[in-house]
Residue frames as qw, qx, qy, qz and C-alpha x, y, z in Angstrom:
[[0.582, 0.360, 0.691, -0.233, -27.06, 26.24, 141.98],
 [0.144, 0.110, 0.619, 0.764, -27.33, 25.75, 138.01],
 [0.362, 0.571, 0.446, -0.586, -30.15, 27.69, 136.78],
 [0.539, 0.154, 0.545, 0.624, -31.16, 27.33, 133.02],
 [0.150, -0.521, 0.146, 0.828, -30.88, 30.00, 130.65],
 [0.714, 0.594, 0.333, -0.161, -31.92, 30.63, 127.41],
 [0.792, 0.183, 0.099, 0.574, -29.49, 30.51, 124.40],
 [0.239, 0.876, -0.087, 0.409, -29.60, 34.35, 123.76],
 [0.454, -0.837, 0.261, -0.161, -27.94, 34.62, 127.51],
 [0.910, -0.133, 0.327, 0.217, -25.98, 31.80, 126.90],
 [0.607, 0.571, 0.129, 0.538, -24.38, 33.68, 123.33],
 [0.242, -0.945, -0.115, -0.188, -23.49, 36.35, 125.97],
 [0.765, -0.534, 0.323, 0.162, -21.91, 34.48, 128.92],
 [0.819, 0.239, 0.323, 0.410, -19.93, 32.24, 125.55],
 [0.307, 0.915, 0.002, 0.261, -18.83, 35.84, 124.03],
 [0.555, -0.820, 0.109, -0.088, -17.48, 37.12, 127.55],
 [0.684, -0.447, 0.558, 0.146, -15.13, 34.15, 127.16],
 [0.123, 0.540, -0.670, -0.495, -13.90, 33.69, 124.18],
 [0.432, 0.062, 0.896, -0.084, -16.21, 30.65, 123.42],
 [0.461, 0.234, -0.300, -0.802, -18.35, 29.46, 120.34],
 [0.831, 0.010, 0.251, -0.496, -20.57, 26.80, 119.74],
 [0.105, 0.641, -0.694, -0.310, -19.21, 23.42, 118.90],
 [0.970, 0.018, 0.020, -0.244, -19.70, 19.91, 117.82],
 [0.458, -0.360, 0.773, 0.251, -17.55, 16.54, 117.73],
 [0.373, 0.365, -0.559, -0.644, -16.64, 16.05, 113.78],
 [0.443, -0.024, -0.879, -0.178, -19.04, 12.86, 112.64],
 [0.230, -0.405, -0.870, 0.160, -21.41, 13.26, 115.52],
 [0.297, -0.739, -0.248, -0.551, -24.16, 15.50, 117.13],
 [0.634, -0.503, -0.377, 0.452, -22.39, 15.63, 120.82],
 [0.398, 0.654, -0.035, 0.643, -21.53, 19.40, 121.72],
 [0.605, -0.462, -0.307, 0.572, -20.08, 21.39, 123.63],
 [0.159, 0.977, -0.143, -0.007, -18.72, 25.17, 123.78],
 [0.842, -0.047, 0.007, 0.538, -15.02, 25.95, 122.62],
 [0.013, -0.883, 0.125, 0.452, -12.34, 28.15, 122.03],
 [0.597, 0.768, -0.123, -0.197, -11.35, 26.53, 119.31],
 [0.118, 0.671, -0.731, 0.032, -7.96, 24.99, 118.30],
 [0.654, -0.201, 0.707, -0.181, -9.19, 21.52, 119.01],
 [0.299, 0.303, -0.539, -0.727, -8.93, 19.64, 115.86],
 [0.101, -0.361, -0.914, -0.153, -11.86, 17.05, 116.61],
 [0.053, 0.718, 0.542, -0.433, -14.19, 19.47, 117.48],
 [0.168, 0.339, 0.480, 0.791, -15.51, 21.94, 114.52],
 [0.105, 0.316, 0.213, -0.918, -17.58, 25.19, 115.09],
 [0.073, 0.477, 0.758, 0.439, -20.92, 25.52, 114.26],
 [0.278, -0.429, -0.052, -0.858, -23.55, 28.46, 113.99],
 [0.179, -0.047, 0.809, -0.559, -25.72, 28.86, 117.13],
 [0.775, -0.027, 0.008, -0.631, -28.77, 27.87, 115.38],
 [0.755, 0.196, -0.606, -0.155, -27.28, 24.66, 114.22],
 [0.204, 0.161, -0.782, 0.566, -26.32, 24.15, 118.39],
 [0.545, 0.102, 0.505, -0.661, -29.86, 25.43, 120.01],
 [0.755, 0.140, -0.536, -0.350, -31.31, 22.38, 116.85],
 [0.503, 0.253, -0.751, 0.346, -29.16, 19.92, 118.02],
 [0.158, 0.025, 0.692, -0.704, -30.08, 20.79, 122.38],
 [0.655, 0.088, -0.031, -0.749, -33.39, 21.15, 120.89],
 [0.755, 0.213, -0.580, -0.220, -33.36, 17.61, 119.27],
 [0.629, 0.153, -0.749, 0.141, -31.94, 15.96, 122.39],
 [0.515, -0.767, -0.341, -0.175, -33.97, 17.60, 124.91],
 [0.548, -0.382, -0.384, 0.637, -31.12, 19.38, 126.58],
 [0.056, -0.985, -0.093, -0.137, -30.86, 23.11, 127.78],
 [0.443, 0.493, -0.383, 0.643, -27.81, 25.27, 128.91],
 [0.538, -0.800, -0.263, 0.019, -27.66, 26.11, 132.62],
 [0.444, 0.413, -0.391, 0.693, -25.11, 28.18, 134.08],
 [0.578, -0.761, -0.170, 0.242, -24.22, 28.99, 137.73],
 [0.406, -0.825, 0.178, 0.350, -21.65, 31.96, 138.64],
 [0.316, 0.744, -0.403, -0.429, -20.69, 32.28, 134.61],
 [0.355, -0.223, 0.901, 0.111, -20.19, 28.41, 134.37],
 [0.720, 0.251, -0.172, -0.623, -22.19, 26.83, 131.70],
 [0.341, -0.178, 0.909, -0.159, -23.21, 23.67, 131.48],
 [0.582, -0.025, -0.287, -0.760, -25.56, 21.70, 129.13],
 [0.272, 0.123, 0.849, -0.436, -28.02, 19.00, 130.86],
 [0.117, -0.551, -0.775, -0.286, -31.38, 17.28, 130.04],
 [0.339, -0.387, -0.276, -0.812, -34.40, 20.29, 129.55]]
């Protein structure tokens, strides 16, 4: 069962794995990465919890999975 999380626990889980906050270049759609995609650009995690903030979603994770979904 997803259960949501707050970001600090989220910058944890995203460490663990090799993951950082990301966006698609020219839009506000994100996701987490590891990087090496070149349409997707890293961004700080304030500019990611804005962004969830702004579109009413939240992170949830279940058994280290993360996931973001509507708040």
């Amino acid at each position: 069962m997803m259960e949501k999380i707050d970001i600090k626990k989220a910058q944890t889980i995203a460490k663990k794995k090799g993951l950082v906050p990301g966006k698609i270049k020219g839009t506000k759609a994100i996701q987490f990465t590891k990087g090496g995609n070149a349409k997707l650009e890293s961004i700080t995690w304030e500019e990611f919890e804005q962004i969830l903030n702004e579109k009413g979603l939240a992170v949830y994770e279940s058994a280290g999975f993360m996931r973001l979904m509507k708040a």
